[in-house]
PAVO-9476 format. One record per residue: residue number from 0; y, x, z of N, C-alpha, C in turn. Coordinates in nm, 2 decimals. Example, Ala and Ser with C-alpha at 12.3 -4.5 7.8 and 13.67 -1.06 7.14 Angstrom:
<pts>
pos	n.yy	n.xx	n.zz	ca.yy	ca.xx	ca.zz	c.yy	c.xx	c.zz
0	-0.57	1.32	0.78	-0.45	1.23	0.78	-0.33	1.32	0.78
1	-0.22	1.28	0.71	-0.11	1.37	0.71	0.00	1.29	0.79
</pts>
This chain:
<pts>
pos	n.yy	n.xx	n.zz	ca.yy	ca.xx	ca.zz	c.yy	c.xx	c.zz
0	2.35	-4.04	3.19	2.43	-4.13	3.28	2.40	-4.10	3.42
1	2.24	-4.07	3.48	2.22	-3.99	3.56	2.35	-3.94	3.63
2	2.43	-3.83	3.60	2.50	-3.75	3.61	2.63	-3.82	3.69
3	2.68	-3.92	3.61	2.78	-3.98	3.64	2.81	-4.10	3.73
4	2.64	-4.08	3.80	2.62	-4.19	3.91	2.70	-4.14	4.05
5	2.79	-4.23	4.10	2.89	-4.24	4.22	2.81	-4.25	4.40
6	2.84	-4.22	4.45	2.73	-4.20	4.59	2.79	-4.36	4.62
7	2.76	-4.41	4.75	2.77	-4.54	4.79	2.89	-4.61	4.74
8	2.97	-4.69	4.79	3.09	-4.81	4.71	3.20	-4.68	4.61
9	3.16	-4.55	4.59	3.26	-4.46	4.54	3.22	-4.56	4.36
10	3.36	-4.50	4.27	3.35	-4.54	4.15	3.49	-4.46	4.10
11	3.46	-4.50	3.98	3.56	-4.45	3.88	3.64	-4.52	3.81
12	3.75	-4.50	3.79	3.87	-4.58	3.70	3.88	-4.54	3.54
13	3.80	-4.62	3.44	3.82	-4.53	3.31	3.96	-4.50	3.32
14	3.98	-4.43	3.23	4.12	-4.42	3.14	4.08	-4.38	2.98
15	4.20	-4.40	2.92	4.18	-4.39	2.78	4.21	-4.25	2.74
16	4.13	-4.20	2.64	4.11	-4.08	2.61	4.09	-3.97	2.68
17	4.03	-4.01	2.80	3.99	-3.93	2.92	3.83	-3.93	2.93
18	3.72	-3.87	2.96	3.55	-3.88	2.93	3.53	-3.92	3.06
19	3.45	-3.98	3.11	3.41	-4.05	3.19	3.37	-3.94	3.29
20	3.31	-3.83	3.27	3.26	-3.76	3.40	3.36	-3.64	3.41
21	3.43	-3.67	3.35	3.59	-3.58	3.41	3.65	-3.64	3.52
22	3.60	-3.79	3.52	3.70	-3.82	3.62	3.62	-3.82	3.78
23	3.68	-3.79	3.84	3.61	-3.79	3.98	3.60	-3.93	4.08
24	3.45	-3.88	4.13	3.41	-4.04	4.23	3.57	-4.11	4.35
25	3.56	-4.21	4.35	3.68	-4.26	4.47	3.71	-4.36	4.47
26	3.75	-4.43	4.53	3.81	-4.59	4.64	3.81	-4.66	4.51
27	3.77	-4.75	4.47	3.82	-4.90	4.39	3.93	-4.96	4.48
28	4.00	-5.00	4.41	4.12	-5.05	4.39	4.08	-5.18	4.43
29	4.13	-5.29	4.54	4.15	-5.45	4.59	4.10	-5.49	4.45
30	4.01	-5.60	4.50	3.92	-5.68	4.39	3.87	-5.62	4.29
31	3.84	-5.50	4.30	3.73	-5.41	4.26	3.64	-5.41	4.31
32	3.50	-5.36	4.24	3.34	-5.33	4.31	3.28	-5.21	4.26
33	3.23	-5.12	4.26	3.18	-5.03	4.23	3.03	-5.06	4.15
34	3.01	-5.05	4.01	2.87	-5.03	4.00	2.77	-4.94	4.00
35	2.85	-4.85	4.09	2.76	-4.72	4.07	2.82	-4.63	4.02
36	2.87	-4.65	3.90	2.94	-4.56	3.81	3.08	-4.58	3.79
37	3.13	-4.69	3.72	3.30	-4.71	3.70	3.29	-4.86	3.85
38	3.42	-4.86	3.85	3.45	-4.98	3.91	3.47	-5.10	3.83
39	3.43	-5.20	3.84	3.42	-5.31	3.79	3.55	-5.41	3.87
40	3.60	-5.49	3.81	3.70	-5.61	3.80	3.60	-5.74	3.90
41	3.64	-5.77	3.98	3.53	-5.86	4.05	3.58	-6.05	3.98
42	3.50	-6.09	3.92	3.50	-6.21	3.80	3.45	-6.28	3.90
43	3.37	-6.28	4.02	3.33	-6.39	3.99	3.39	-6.53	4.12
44	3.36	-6.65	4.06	3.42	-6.74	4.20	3.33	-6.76	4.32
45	3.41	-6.82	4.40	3.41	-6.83	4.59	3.26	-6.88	4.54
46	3.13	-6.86	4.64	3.04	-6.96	4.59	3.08	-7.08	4.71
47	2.95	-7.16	4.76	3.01	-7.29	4.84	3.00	-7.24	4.99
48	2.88	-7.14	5.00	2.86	-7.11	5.14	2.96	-7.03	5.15
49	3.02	-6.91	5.08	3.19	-6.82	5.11	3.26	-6.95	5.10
50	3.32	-7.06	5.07	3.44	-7.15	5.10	3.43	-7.22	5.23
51	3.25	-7.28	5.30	3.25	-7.28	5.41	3.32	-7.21	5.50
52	3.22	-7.09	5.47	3.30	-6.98	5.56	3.40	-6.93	5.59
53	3.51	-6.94	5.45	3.64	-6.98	5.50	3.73	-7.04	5.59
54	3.64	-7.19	5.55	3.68	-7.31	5.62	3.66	-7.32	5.77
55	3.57	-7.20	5.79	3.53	-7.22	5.99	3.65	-7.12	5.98
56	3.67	-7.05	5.92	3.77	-6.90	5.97	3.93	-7.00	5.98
57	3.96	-7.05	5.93	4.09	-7.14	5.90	4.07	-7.20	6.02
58	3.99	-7.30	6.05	4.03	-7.37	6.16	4.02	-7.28	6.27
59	3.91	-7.20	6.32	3.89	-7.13	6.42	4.07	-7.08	6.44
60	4.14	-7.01	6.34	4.30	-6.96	6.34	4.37	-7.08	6.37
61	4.33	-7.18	6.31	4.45	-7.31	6.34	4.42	-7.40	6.48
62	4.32	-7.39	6.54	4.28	-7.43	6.70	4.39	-7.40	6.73
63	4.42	-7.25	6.73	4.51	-7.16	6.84	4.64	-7.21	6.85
64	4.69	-7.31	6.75	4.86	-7.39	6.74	4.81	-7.48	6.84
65	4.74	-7.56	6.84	4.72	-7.68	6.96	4.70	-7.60	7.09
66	4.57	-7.49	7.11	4.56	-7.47	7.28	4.66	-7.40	7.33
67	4.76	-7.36	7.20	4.83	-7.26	7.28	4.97	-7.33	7.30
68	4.98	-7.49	7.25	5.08	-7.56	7.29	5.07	-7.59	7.42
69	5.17	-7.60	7.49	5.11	-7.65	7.67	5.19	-7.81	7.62
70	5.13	-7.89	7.78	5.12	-8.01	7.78	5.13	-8.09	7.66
71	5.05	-8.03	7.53	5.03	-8.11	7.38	4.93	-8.26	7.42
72	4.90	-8.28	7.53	4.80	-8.43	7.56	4.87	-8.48	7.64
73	5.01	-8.48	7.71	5.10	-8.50	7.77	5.15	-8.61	7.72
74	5.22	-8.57	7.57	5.28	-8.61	7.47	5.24	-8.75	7.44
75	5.35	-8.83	7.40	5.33	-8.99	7.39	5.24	-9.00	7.30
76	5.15	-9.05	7.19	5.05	-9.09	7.05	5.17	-9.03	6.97
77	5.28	-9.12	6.96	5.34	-9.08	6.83	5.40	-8.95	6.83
78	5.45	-8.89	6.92	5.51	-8.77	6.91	5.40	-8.67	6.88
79	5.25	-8.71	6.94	5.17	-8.62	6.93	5.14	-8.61	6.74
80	5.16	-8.73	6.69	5.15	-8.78	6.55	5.22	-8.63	6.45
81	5.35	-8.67	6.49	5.46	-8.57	6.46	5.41	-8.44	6.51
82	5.39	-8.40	6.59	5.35	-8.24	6.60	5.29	-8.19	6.52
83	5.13	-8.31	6.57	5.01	-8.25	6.45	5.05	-8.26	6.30
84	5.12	-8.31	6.26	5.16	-8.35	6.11	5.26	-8.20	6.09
85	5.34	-8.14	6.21	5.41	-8.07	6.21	5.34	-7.91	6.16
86	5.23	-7.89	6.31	5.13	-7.79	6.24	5.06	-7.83	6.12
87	5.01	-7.92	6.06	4.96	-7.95	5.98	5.02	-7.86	5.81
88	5.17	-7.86	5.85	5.28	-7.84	5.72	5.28	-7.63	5.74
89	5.24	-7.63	5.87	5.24	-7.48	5.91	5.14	-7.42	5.84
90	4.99	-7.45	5.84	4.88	-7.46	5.80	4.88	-7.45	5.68
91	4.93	-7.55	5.59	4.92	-7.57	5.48	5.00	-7.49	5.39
92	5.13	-7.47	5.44	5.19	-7.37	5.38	5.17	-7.22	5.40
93	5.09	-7.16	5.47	5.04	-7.09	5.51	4.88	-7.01	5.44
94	4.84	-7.10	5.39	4.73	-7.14	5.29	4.76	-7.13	5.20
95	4.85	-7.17	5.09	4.89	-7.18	4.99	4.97	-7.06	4.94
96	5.00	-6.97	5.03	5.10	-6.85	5.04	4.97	-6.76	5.02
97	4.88	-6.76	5.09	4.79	-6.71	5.12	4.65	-6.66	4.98
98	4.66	-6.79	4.91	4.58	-6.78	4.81	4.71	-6.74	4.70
99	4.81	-6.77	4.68	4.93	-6.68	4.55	4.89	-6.54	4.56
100	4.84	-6.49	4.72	4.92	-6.36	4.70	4.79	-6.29	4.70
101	4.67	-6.35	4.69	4.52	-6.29	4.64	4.51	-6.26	4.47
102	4.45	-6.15	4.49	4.44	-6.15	4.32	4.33	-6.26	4.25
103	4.36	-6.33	4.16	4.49	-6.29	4.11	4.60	-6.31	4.15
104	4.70	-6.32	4.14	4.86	-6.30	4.21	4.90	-6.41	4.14
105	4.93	-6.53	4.25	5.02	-6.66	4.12	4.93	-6.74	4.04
106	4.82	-6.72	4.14	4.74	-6.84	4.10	4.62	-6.83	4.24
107	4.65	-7.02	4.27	4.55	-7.07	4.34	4.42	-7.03	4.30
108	4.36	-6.95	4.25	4.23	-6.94	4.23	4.20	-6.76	4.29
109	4.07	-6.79	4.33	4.03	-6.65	4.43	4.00	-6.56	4.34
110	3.97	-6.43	4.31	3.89	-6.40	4.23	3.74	-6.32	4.35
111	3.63	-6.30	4.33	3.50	-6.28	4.46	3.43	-6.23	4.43
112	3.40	-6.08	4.48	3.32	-5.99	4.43	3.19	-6.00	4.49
113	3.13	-6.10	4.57	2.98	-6.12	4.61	2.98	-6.03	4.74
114	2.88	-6.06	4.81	2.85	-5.99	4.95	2.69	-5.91	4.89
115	2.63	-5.83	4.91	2.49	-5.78	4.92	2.44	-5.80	5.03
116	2.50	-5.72	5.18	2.49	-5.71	5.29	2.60	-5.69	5.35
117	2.51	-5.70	5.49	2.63	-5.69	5.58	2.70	-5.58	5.57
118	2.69	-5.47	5.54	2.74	-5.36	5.51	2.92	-5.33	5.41
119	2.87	-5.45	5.37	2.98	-5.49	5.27	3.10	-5.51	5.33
120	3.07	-5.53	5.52	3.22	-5.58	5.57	3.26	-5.46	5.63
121	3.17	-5.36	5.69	3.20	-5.26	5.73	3.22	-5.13	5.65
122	3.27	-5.10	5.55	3.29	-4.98	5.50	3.29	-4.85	5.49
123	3.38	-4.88	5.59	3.45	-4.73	5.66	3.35	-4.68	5.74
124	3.23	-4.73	5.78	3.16	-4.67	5.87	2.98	-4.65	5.74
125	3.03	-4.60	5.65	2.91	-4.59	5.53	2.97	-4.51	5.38
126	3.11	-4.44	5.43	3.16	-4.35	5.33	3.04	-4.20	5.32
127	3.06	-4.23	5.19	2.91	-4.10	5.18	2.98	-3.95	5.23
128	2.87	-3.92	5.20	2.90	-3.74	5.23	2.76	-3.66	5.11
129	2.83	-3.66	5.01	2.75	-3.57	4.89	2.65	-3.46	4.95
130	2.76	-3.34	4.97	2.68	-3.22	5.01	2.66	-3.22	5.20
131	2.65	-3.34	5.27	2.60	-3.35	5.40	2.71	-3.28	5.44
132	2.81	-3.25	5.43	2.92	-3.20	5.52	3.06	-3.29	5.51
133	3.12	-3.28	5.38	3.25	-3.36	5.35	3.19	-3.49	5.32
134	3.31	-3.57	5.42	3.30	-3.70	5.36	3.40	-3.77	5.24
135	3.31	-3.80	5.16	3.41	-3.88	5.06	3.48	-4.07	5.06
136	3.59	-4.11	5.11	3.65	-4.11	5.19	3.67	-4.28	5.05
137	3.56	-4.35	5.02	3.60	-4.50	4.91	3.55	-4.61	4.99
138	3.60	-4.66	5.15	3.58	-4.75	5.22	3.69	-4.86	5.14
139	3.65	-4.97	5.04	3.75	-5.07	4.98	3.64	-5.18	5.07
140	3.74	-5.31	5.01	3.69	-5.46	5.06	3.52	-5.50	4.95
141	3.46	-5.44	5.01	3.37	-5.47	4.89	3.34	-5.62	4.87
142	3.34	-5.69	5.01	3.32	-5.84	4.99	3.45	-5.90	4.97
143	3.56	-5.86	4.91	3.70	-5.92	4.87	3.65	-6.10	4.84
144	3.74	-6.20	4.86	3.82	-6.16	4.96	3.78	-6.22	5.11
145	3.71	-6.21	5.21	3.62	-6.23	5.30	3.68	-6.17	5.37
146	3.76	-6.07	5.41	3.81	-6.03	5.50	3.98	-5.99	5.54
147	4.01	-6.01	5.38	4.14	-5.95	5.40	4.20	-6.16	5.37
148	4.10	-6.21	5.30	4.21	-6.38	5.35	4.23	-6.42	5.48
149	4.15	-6.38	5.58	4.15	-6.43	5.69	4.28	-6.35	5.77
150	4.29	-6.21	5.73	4.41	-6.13	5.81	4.51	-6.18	5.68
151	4.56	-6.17	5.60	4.68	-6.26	5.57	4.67	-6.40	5.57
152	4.62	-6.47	5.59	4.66	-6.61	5.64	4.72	-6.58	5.79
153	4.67	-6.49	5.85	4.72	-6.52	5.97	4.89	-6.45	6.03
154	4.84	-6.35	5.88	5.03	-6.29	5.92	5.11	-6.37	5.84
155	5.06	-6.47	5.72	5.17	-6.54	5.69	5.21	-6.65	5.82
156	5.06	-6.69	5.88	5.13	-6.83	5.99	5.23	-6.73	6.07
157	5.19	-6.60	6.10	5.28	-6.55	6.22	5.42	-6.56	6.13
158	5.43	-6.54	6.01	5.59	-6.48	5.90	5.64	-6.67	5.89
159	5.55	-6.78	5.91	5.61	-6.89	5.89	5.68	-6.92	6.08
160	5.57	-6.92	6.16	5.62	-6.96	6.28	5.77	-6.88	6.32
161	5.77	-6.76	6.29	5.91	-6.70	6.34	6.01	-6.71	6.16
162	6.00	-6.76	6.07	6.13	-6.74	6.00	6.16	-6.93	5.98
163	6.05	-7.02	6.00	6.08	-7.17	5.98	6.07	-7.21	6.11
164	5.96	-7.21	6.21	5.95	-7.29	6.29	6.08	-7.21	6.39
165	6.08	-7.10	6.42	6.19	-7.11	6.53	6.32	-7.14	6.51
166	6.39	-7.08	6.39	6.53	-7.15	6.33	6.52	-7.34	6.34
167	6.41	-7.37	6.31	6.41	-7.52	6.26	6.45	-7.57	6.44
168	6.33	-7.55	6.50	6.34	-7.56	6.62	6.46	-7.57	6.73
169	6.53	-7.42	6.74	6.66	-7.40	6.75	6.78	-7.47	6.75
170	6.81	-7.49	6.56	6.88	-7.51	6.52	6.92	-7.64	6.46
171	6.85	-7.72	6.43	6.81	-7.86	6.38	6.66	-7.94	6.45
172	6.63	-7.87	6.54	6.51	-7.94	6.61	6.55	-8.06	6.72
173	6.63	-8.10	6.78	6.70	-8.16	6.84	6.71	-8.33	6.72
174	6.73	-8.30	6.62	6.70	-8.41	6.54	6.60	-8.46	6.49
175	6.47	-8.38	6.51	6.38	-8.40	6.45	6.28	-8.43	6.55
176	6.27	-8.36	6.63	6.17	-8.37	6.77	6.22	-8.38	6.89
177	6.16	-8.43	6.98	6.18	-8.50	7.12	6.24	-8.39	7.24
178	6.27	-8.37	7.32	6.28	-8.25	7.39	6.18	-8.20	7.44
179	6.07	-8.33	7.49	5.95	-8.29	7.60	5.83	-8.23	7.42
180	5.89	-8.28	7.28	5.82	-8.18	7.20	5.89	-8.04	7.12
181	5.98	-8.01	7.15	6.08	-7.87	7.17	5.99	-7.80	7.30
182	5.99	-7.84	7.40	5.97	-7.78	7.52	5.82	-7.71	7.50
183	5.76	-7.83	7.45	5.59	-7.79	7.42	5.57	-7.69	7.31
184	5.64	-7.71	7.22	5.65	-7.67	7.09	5.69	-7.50	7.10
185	5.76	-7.46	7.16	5.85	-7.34	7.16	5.76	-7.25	7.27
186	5.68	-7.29	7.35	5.62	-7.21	7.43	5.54	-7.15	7.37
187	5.49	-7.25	7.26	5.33	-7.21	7.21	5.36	-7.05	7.08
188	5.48	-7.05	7.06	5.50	-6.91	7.01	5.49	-6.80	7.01
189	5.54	-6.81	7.12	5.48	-6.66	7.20	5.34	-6.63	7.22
190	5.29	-6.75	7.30	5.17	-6.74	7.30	5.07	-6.72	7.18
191	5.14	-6.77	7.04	5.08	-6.73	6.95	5.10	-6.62	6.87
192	5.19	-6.57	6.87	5.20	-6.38	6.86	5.10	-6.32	6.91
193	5.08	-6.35	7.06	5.01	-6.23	7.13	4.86	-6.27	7.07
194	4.84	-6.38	6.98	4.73	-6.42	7.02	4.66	-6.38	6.83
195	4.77	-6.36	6.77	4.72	-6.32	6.65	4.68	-6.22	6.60
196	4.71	-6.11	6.68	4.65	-5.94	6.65	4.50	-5.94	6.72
197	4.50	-6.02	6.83	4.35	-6.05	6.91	4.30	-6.12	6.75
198	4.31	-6.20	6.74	4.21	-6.29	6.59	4.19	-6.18	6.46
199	4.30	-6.09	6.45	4.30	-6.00	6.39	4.21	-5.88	6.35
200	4.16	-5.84	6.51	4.06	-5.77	6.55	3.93	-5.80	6.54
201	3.98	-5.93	6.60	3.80	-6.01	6.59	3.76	-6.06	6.50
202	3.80	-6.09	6.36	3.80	-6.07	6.22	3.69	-5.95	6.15
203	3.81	-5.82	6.23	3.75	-5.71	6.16	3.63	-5.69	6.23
204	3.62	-5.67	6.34	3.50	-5.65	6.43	3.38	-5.75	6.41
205	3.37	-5.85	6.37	3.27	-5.98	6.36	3.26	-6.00	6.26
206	3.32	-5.99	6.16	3.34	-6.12	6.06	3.24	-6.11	5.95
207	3.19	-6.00	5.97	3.04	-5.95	5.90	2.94	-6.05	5.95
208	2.94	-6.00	6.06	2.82	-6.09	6.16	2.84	-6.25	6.13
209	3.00	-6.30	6.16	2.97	-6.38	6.16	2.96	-6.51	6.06
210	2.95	-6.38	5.93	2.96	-6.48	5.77	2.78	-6.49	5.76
211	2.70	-6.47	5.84	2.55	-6.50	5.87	2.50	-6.56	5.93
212	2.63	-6.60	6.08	2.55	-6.64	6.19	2.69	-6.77	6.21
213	2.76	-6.82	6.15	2.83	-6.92	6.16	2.80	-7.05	6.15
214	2.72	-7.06	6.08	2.65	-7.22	6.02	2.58	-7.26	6.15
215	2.48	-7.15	6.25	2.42	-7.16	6.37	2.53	-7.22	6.45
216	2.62	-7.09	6.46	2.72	-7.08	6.59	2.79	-7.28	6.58
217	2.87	-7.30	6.49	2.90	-7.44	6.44	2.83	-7.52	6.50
218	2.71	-7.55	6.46	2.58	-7.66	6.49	2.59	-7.65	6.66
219	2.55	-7.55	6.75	2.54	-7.48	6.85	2.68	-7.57	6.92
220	2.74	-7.53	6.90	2.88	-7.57	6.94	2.95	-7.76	6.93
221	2.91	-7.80	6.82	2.92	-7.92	6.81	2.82	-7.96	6.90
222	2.69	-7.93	6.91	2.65	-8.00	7.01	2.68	-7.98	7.13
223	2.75	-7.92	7.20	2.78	-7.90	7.37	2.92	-7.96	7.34
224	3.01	-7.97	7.22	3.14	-8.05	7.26	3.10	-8.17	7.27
225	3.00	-8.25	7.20	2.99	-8.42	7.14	2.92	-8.41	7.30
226	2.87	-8.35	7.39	2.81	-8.37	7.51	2.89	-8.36	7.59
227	2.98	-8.26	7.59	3.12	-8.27	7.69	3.21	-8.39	7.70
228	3.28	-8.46	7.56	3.29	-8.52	7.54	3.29	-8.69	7.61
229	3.13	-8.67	7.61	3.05	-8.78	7.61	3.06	-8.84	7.78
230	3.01	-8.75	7.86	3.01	-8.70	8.00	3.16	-8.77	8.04
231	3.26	-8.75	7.98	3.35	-8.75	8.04	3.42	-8.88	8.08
232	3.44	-8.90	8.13	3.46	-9.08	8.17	3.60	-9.11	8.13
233	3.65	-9.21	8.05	3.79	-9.23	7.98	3.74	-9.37	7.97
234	3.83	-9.51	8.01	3.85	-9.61	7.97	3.90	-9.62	7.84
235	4.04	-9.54	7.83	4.12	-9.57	7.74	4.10	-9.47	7.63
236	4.17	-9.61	7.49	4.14	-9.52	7.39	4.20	-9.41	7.33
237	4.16	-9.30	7.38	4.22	-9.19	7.32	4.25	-9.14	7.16
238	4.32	-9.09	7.06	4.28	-9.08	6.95	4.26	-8.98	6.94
239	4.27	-8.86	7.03	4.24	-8.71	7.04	4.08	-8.72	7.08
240	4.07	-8.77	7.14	3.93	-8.81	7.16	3.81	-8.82	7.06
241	3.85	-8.98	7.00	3.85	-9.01	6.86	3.83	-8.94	6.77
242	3.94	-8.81	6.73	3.92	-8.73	6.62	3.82	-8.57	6.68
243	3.78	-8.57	6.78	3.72	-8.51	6.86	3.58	-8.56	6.82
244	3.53	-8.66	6.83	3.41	-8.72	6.79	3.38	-8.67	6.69
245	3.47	-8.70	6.59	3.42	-8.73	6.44	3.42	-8.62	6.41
246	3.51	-8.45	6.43	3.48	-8.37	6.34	3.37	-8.30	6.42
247	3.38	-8.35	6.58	3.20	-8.22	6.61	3.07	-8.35	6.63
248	3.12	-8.42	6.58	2.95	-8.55	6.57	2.90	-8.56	6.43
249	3.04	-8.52	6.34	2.97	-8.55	6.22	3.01	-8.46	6.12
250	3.16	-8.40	6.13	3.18	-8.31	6.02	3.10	-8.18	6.01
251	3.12	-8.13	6.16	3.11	-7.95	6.19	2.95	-7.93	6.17
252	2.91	-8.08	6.22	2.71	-8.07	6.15	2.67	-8.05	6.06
253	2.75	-8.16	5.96	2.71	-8.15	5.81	2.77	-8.08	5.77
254	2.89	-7.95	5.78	2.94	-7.89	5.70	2.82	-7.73	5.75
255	2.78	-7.72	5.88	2.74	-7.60	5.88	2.58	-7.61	5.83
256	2.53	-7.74	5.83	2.40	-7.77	5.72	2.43	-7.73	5.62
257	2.54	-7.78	5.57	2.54	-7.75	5.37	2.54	-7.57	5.38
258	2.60	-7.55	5.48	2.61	-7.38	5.43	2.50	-7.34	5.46
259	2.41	-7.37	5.57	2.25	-7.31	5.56	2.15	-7.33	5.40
260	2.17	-7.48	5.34	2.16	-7.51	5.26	2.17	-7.43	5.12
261	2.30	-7.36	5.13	2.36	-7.28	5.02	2.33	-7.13	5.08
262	2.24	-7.11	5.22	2.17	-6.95	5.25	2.04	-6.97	5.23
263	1.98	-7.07	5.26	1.86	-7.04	5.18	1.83	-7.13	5.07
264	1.90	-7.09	4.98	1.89	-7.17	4.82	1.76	-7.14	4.75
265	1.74	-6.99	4.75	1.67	-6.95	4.66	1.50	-7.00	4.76
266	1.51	-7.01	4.83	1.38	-7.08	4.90	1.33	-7.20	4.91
267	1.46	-7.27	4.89	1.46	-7.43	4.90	1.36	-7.47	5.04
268	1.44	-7.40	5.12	1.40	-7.41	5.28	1.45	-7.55	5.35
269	1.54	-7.59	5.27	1.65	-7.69	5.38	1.65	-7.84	5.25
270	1.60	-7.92	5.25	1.67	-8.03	5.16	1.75	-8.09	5.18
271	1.85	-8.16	5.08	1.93	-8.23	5.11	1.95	-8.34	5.22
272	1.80	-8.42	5.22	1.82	-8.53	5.29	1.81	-8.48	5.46
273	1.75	-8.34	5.49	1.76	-8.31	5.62	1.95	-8.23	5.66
274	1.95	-8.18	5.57	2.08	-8.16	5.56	2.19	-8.31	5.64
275	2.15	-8.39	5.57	2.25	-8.55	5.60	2.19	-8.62	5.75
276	2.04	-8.58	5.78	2.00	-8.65	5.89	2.05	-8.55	5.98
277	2.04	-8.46	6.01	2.04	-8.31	6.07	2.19	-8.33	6.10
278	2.28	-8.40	6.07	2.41	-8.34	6.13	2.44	-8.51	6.18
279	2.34	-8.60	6.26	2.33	-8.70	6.28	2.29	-8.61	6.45
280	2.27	-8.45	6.44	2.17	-8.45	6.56	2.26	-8.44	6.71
281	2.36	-8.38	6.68	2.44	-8.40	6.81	2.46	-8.53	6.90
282	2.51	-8.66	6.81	2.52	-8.80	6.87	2.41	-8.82	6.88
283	2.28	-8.83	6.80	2.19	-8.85	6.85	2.13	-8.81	6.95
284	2.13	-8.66	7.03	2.15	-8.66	7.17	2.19	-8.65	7.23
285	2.34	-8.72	7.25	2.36	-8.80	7.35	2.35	-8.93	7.40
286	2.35	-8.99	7.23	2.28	-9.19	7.28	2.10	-9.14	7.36
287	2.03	-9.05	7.34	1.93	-9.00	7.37	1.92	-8.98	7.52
288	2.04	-8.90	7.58	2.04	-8.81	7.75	2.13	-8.93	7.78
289	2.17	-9.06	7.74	2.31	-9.07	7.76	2.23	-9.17	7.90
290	2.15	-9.29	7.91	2.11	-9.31	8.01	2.02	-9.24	8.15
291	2.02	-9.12	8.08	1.94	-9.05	8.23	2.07	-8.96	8.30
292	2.20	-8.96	8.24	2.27	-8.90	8.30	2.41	-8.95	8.38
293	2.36	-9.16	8.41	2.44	-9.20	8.47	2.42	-9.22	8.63
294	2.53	-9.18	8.66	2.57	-9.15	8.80	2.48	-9.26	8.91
295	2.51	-9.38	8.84	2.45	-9.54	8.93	2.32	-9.52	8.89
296	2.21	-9.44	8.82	2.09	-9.42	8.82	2.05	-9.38	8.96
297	2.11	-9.35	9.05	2.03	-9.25	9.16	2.13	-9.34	9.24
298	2.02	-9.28	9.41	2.08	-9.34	9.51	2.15	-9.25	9.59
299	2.27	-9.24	9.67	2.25	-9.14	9.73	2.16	-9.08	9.84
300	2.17	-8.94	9.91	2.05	-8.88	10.00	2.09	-8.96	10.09
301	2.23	-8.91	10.12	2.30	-8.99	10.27	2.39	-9.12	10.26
302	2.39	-9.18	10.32	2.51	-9.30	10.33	2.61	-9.23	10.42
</pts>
């Protein structure tokens, strides 16, 4: 068997009545893995820390509908209601397109061939070379699907925004939405074309890195928004605000705990119950800084 061992992610495709080392090393085939020797069928499911990590890659793509709408905080509550419920339907259908057209094909369910290392995201840059001169040329998804869900979800949103949302818009949007959310609505298009091949890139270029270093970046992040936030002086009640609080005070905490949680499992480094207090820590420092950083604390130098 010796003999019939494949240099890095290279492998083999049986076939019937064909001998195994007749056939030559090469690329596994989407939701394949290489074990060395044949390619293997990748069985197994998303674990919780890859569905996290999904879940930051989704929204991080779905931000870009809101910032790239102009004057979207303009907009009256309700109309804002209607937009967001509007992206909401973009998103979702978008998602759902997304997981059909993963193998398996025509069914919501993933099929996930495991990560080893980071190596797994970069391929193409770890195709062997046997005799040190030719390279043999089997860069596949080895961490299927971790990289290729994130680039088609994002060409389906781009395939839903220009075949639904612009006809809709156009053509029947006038009965459905407001002008001043036509106005808002229609700009953010363009802007989100140019803005999908950028996410696109940065997918491929990071997305190794950042299926390790996400659960940090999250935590990190929630705490300078729940502080921005806070700082910011508003009488009135905002519900953008509002839903601003709640997913970086309490969701983006506890969701990027559970996933440290589910990275160091086999250590049992992280317990549950720090997990639940631990994403308590952002609001907690701010009810913490929140009196040393009012203005009427201090006097001024000069009158």
């Amino acid at each position: 068997m010796e003999a019939l061992q494949c240099p890095g992610l290279c492998g083999r495709l049986p076939v019937s009545g064909t001998n195994l080392s007749d056939i030559p090393c090469a690329a596994c085939p989407r939701a394949y893995r290489s074990d060395g020797i044949v390619c293997q069928p990748c069985e197994q499911s998303l674990d919780v820390y890859s569905i996290l990590y999904l879940i930051s890659e989704i929204y991080i793509i779905s931000i870009t509908l809101t910032i790239t709408t102009k004057k979207m905080s303009e907009l009256p509550w309700k109309e804002r209601i209607i937009t967001g419920a509007w992206f909401t339907f973009e998103i979702f259908l978008s998602l759902m397109l997304t997981l059909l057209s993963l193998e398996p094909k025509g069914s919501l369910s993933v099929r996930f061939c495991g990560v080893a290392s980071v190596k797994d995201f970069y391929p193409v840059f770890f195709n062997p070379r046997p005799d040190y001169i030719h390279k043999l040329h089997c860069a596949n998804e080895a961490a299927f699907p971790l990289l290729s869900f994130s680039l088609v979800f994002i060409a389906f949103l781009a395939g839903v925004l220009l075949c639904i949302r612009l006809p809709v818009f156009y053509f029947r949007g006038k009965y459905i939405f407001s002008q001043s959310q036509l106005n808002a609505m229609k700009s953010g298009i363009w802007h989100l074309l140019l803005i999908f091949p950028v996410l696109g890139l940065y997918q491929l270029a990071f997305g190794g890195v950042l299926y390790y270093f996400f659960p940090f970046v999250a935590y990190i992040v929630s705490i300078f928004v729940v502080i921005s936030l806070g700082i910011e002086e508003s009488t009135s009640l905002d519900m953008s605000r509002v839903m601003y609080h709640v997913v970086y005070s309490g969701i983006a905490p506890l969701l990027s705990l559970m996933a440290l949680k589910e990275f160091y499992t086999d250590n049992q480094n992280l317990h549950y119950i720090w997990v639940v207090l631990g994403a308590l820590g952002p609001k907690f420092l701010l009810h913490a800084t929140w009196s040393l950083t009012q203005p009427e604390r201090y006097q001024p130098l000069v009158d």
